[in-house]
TITI-12942 format. One record per atom (N, C-alpha, C): x, y negated, z; atom name. Coordinates in steps of 0.1 Angstrom, whole numbers. Each point is the difference from the previous one (the first is absolute). Layout:
X  Y  Z  CA $
...
END
This chain:
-59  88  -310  N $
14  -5  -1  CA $
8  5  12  C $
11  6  -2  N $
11  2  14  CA $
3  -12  5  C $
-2  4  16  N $
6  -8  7  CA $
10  -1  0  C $
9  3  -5  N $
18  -6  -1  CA $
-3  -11  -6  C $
-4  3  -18  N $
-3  -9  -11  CA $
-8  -11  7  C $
-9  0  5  N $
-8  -11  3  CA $
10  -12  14  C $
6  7  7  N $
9  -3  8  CA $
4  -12  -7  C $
11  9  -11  N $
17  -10  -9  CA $
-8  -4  -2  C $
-15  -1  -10  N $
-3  -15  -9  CA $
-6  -10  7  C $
-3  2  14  N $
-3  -7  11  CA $
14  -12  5  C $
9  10  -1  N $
10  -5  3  CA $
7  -13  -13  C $
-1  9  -11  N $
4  -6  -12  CA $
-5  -16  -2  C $
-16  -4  4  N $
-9  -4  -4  CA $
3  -12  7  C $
2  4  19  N $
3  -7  9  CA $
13  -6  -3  C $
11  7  -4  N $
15  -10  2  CA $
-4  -10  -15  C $
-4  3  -12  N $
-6  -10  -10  CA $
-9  -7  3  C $
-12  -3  4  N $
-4  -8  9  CA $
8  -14  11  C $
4  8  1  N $
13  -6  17  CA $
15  -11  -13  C $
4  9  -10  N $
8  -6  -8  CA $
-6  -14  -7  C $
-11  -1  -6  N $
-9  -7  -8  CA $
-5  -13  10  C $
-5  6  14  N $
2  -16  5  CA $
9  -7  6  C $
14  8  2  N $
6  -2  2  CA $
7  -12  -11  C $
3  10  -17  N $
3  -7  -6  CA $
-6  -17  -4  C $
-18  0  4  N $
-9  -13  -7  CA $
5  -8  14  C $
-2  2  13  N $
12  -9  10  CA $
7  -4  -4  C $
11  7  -3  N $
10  -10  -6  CA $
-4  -5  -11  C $
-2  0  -8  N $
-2  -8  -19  CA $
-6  -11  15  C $
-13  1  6  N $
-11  -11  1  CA $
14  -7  8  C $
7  6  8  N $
10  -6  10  CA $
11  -15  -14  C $
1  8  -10  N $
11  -4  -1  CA $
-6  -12  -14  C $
-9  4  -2  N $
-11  -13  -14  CA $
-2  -9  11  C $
-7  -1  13  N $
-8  -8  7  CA $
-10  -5  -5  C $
-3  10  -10  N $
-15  -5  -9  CA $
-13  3  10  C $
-9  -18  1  N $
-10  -2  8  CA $
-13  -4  -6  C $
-8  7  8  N $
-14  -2  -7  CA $
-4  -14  3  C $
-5  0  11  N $
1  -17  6  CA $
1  0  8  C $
4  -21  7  N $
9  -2  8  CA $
-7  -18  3  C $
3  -2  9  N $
-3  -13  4  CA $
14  -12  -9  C $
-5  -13  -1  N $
7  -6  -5  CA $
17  -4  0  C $
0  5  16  N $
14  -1  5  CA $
6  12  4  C $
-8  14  -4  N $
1  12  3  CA $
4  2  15  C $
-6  -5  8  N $
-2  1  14  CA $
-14  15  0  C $
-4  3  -8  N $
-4  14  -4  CA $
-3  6  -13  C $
3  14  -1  N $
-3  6  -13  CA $
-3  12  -1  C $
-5  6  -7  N $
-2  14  -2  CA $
7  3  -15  C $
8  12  5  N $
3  0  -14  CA $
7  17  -7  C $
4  1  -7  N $
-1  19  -2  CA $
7  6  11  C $
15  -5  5  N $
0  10  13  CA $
-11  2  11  C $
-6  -12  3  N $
-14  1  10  CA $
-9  13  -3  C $
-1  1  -14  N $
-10  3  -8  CA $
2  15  0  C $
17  5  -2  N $
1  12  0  CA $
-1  7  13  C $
1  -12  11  N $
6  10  14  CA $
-16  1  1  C $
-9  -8  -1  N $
-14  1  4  CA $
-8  11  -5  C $
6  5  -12  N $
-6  13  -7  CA $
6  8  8  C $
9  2  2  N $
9  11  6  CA $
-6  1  7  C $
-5  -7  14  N $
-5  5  14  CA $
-11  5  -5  C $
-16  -7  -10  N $
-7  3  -5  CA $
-1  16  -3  C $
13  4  -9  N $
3  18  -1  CA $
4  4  13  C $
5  -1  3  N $
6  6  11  CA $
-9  3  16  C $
-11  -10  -4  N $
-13  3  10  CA $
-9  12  -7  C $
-1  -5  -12  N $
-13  13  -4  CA $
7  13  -3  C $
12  -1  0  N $
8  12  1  CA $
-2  9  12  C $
1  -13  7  N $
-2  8  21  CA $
-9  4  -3  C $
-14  -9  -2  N $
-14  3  1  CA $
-5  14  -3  C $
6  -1  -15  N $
-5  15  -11  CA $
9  9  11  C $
12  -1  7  N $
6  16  5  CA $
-9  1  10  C $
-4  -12  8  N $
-6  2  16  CA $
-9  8  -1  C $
-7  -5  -10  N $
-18  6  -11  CA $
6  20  0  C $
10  3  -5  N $
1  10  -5  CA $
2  7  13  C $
10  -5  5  N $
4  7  14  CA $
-10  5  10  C $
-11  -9  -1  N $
-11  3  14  CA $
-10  10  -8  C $
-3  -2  -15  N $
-7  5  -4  CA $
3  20  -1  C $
13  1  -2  N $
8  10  -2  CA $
1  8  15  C $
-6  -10  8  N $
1  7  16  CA $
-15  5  7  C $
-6  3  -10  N $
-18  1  2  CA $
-2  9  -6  C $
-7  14  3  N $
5  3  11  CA $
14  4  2  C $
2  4  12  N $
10  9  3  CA $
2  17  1  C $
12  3  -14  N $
-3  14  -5  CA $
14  6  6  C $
1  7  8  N $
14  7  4  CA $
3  12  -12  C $
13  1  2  N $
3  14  -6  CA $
-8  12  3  C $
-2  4  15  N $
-4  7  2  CA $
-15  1  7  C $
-5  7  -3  N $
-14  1  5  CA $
0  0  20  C $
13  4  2  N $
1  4  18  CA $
1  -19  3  C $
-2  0  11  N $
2  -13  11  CA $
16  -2  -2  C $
4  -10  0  N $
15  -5  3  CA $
3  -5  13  C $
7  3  9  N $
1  -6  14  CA $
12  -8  3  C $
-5  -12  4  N $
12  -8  -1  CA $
-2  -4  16  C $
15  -6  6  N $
1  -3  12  CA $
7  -16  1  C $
-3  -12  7  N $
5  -8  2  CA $
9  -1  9  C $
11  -2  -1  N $
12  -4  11  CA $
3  -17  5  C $
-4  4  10  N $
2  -15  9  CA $
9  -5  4  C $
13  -9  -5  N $
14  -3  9  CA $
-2  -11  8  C $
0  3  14  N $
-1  -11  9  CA $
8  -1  10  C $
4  -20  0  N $
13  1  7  CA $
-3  -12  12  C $
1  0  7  N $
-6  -16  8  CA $
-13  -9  -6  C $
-7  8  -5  N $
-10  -9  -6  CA $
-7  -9  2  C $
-5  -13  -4  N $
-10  -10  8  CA $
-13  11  0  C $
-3  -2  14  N $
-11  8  4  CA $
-14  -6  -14  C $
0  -13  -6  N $
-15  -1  -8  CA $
6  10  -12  C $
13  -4  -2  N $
0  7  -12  CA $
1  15  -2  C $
5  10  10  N $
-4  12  0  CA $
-16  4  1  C $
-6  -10  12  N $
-17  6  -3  CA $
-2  -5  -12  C $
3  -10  -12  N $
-10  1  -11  CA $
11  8  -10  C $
8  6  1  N $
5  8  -8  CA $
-7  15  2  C $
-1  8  15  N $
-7  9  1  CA $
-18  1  -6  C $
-4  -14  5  N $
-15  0  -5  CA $
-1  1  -15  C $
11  -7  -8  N $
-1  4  -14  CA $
0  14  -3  C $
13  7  5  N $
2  9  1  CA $
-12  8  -1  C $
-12  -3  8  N $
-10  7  8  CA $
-12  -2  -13  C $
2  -7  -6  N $
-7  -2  -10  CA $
0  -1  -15  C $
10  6  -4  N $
7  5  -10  CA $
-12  12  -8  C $
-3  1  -12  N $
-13  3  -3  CA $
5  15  -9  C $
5  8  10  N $
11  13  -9  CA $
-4  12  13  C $
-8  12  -2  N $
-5  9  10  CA $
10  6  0  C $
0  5  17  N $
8  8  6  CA $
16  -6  1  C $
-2  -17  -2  N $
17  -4  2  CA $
2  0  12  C $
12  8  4  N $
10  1  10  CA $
6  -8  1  C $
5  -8  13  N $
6  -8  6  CA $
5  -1  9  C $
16  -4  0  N $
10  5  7  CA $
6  -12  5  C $
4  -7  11  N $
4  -9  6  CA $
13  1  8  C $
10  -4  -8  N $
14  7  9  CA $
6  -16  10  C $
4  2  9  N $
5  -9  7  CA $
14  1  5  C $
6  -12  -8  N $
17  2  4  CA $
3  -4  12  C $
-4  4  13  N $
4  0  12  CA $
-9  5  10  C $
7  4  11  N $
-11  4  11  CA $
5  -2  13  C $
2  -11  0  N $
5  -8  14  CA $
-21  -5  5  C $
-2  -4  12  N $
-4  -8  4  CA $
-7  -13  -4  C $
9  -4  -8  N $
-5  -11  -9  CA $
-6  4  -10  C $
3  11  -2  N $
-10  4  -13  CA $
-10  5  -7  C $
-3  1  13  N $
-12  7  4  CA $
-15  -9  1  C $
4  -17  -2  N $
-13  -3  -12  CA $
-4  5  -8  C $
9  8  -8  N $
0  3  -13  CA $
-12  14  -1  C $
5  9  4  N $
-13  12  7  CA $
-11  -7  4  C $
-2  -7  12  N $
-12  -9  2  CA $
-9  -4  -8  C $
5  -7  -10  N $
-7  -4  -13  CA $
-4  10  -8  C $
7  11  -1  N $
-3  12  -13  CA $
-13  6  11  C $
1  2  11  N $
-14  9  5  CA $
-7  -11  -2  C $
0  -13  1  N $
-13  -12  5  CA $
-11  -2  -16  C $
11  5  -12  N $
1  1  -12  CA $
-9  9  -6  C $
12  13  2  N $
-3  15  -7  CA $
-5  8  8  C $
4  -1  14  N $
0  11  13  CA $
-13  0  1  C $
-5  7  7  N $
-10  4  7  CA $
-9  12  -4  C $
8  6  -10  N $
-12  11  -6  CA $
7  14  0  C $
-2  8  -2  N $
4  13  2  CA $
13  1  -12  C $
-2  -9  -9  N $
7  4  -15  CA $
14  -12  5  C $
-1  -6  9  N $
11  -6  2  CA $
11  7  12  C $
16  -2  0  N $
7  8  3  CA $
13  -10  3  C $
6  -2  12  N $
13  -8  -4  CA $
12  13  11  C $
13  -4  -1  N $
7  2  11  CA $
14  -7  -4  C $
4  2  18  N $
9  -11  3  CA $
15  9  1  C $
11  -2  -11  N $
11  6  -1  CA $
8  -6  3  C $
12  11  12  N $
10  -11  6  CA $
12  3  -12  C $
-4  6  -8  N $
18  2  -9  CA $
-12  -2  -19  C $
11  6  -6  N $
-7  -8  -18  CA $
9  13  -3  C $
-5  5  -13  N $
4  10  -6  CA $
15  1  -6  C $
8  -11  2  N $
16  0  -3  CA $
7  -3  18  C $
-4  -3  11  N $
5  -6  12  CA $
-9  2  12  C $
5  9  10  N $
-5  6  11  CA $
0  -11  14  C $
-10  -3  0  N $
-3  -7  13  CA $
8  2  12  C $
-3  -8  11  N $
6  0  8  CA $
-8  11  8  C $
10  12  7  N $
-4  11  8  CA $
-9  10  -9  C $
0  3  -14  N $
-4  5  -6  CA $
10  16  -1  C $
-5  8  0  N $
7  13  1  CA $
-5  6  -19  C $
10  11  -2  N $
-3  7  -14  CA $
-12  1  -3  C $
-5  9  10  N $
-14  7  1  CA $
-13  -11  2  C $
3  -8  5  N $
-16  -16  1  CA $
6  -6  -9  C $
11  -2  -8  N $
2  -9  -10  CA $
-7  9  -13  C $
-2  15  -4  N $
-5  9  -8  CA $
-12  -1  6  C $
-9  -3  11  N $
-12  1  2  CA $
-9  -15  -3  C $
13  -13  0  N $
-7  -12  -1  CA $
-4  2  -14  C $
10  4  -11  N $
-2  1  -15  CA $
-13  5  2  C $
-4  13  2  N $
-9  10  -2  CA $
-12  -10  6  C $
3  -5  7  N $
-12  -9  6  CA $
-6  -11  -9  C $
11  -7  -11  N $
1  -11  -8  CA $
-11  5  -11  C $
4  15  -3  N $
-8  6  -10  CA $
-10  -1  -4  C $
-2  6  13  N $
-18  8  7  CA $
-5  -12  -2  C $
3  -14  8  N $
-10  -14  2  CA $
-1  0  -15  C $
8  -3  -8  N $
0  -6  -12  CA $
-6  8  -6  C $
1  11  -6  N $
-8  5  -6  CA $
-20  8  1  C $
-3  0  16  N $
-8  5  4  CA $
-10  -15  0  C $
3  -12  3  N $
-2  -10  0  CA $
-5  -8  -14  C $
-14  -7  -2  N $
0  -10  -11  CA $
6  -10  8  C $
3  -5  10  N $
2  -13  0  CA $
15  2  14  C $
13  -1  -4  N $
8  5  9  CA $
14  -15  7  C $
4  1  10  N $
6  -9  5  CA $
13  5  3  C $
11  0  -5  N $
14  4  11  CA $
11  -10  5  C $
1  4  11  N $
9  -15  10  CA $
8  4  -9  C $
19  -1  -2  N $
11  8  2  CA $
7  -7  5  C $
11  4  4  N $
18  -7  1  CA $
3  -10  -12  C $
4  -13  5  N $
2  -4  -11  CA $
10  5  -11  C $
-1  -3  -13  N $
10  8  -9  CA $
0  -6  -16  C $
-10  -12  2  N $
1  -9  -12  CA $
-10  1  -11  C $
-4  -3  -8  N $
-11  0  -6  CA $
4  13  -9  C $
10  4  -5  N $
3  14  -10  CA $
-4  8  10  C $
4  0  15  N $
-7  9  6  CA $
-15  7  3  C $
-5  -15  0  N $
-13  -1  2  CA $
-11  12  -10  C $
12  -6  -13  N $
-8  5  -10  CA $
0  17  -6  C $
16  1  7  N $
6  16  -3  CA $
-13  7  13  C $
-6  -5  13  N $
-5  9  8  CA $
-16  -3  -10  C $
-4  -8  -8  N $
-15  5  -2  CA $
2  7  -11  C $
11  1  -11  N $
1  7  -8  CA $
-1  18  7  C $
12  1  6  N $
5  12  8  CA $
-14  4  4  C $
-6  -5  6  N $
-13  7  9  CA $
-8  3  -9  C $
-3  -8  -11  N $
-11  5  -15  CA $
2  12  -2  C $
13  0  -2  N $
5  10  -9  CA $
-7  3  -13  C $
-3  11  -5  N $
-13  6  -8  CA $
-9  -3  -2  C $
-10  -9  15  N $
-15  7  0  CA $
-8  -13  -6  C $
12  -9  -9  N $
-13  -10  -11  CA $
10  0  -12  C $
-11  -7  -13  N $
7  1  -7  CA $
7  -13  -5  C $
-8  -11  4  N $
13  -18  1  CA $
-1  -3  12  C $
13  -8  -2  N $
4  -7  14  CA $
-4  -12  -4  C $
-7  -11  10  N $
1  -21  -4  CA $
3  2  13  C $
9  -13  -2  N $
10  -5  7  CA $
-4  -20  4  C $
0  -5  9  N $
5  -12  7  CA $
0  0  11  C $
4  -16  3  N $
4  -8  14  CA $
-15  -3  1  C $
4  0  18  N $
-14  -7  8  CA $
-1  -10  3  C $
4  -9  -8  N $
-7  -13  -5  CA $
-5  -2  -16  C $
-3  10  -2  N $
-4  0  -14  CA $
-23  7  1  C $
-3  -10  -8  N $
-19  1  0  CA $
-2  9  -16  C $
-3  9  6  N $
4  8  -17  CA $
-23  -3  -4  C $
2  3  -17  N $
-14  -2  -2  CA $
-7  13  -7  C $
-13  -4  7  N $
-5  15  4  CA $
3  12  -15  C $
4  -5  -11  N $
-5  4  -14  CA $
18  5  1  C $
9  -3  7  N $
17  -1  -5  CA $
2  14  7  C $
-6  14  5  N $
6  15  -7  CA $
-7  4  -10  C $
-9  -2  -5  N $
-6  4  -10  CA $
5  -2  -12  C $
5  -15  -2  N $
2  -4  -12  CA $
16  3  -7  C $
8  1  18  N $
12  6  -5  CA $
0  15  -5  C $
-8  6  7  N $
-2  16  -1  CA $
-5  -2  -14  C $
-3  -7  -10  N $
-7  3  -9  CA $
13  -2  -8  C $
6  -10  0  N $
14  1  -7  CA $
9  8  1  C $
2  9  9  N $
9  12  0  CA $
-9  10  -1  C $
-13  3  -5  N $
-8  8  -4  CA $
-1  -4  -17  C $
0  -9  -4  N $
2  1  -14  CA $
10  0  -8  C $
12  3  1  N $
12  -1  -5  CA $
14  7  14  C $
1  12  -9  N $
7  13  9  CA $
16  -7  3  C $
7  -11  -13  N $
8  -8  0  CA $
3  -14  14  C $
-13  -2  5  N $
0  -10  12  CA $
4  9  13  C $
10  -2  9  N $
4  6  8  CA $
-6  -11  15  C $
-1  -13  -1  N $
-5  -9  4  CA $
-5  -14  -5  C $
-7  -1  14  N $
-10  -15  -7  CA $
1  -8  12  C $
5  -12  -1  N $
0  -12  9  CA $
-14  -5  1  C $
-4  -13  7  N $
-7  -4  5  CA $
0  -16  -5  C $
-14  -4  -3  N $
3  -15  1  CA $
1  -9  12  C $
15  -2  4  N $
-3  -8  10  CA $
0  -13  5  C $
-10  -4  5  N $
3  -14  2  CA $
-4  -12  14  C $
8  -7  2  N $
5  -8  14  CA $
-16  -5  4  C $
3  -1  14  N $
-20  0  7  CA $
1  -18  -6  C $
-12  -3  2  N $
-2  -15  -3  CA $
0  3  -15  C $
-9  3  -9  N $
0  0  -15  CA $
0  -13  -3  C $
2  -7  -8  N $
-3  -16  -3  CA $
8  -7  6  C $
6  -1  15  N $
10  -11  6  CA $
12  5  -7  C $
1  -14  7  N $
18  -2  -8  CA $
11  9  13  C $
7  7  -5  N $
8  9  3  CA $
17  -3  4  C $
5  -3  10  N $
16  1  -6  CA $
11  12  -4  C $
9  -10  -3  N $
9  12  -7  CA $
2  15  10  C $
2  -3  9  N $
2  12  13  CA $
-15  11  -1  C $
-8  -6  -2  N $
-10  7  -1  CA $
0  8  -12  C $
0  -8  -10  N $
-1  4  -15  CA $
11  13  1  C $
11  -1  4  N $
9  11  0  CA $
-2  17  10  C $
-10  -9  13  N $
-8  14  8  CA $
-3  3  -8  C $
-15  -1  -9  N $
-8  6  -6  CA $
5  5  -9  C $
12  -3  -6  N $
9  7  -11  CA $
4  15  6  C $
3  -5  12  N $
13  11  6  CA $
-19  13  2  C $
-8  -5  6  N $
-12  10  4  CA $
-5  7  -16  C $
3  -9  -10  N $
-8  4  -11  CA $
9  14  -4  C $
12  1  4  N $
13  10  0  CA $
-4  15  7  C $
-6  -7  10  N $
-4  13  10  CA $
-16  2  -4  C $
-9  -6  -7  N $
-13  6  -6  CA $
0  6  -7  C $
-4  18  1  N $
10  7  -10  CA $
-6  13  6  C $
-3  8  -13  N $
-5  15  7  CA $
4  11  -8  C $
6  10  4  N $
6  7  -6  CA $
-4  13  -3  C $
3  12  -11  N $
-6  8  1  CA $
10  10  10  C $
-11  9  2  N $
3  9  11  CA $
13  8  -9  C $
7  1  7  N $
12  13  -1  CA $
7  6  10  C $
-1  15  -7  N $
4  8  18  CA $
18  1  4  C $
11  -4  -15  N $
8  5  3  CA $
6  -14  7  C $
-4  -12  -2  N $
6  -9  7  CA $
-8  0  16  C $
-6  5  -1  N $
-3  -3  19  CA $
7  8  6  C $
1  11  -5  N $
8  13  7  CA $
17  -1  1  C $
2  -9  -10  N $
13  -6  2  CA $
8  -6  14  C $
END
């Protein structure tokens, strides 16, 4: 059967469904016909109970049967292409609490996808910010495959005492680390998180074929490039795939401030496919 066709009657199936209990809520709403009830109706069960109870009932083995299909449909993993796909992670880090950048790199570090590149851009290079480096070698550093450097200007805004010629040589420098590097670090000038993100783009350039993207307070799980790479590997229509994200403390109670971080981060979990005419832009 076409997947269009299977789509609409999915769809068709779903809004009738969705109409139907809609409609028996109300009837049950509006009869208040009850199955039983205590003598002074201090409790009762009765068809609206009865319909919402089914409802959830569907609407779980619904999840169940997709969850079922989804994981099973991810076994193994079959790319388009017979070649490797190289994907690079971009790191946006801005003042970070020192725990939470080391377990965002260690995840990082253990992400279960060969040959992932990792890129760690840092929106400042004052003094202070130079925790931030600290942690990426104590982390990533120490091996020959790791690479950082410290830039006094950012690819739109020339540092202080920066001339034409070292401002063309810092770029060229940004390159080389990033690209020669699996695991790479760059201070810059501050210039805001778009910036952050235009210099790990800029420095890719070409030489992978997706970009994933977050903040360094985020613990990514070891299975989350794979599984996105599998969705923009099977359907040529996906241009991107978010991330499930969700607030540390699973289980505690959360407030609203929070609830709205994790909203705003679930915004920025997000990987996109590689294209050359927007970087060059």
């Amino acid at each position: 059967m076409p997947v269009q066709l299977t789509t609409a009657l999915r769809v068709v199936g779903t809004s009738l469904f969705a109409l139907a209990v809609l409609g028996g809520i109300l009837a049950a709403y509006v009869t208040g016909y009850q199955f039983i009830h205590t003598e002074k109706h201090y409790l009762s069960f009765g068809l609206y109970g009865a319909i919402l109870g089914l409802h959830l009932l569907i609407q779980s083995l619904f999840a169940f049967l997709e969850h079922r299909r989804m994981r099973r449909a991810g076994r193994p993993l079959k790319l388009a292409s017979p070649s490797r796909r190289s994907v690079a992670l971009c790191i946006a880090a801005y003042q970070e609490d020192p725990d939470y950048l080391r377990k965002c790199l260690r995840s990082a570090q253990r992400i279960a996808f060969p040959d992932l590149k990792v890129v760690m851009v840092v929106d400042g290079n004052r003094q202070e910010d130079a925790y931030m480096l600290d942690i990426f070698h104590e982390v990533l550093g120490g091996t020959e495959q790791a690479g950082f450097f410290v830039w006094r200007s950012n690819f739109h805004e020339a540092g202080e005492g920066e001339t034409e010629a070292s401002l063309q040589e810092g770029m060229d420098r940004v390159r080389d680390v990033v690209r020669t590097s699996t695991f790479s670090c760059i201070m810059q000038k501050w210039g805001g998180k778009r910036e952050v993100m235009y210099t790990a783009f800029k420095a890719l350039g070409d030489s992978v074929d997706y970009i994933q993207v977050c903040d360094s307070d985020t613990v990514l799980d070891p299975a989350c490039t794979i599984e996105m790479l599998r969705v923009l590997e099977e359907d040529p229509q996906v241009g991107g795939v978010g991330g499930d994200v969700q607030p540390s403390g699973k289980g505690m109670a959360v407030e609203d401030d929070q609830v709205q971080a994790a909203q705003g981060r679930a915004a920025e979990a997000w990987s996109i496919h590689h294209c050359n005419s927007s970087r060059e832009q």
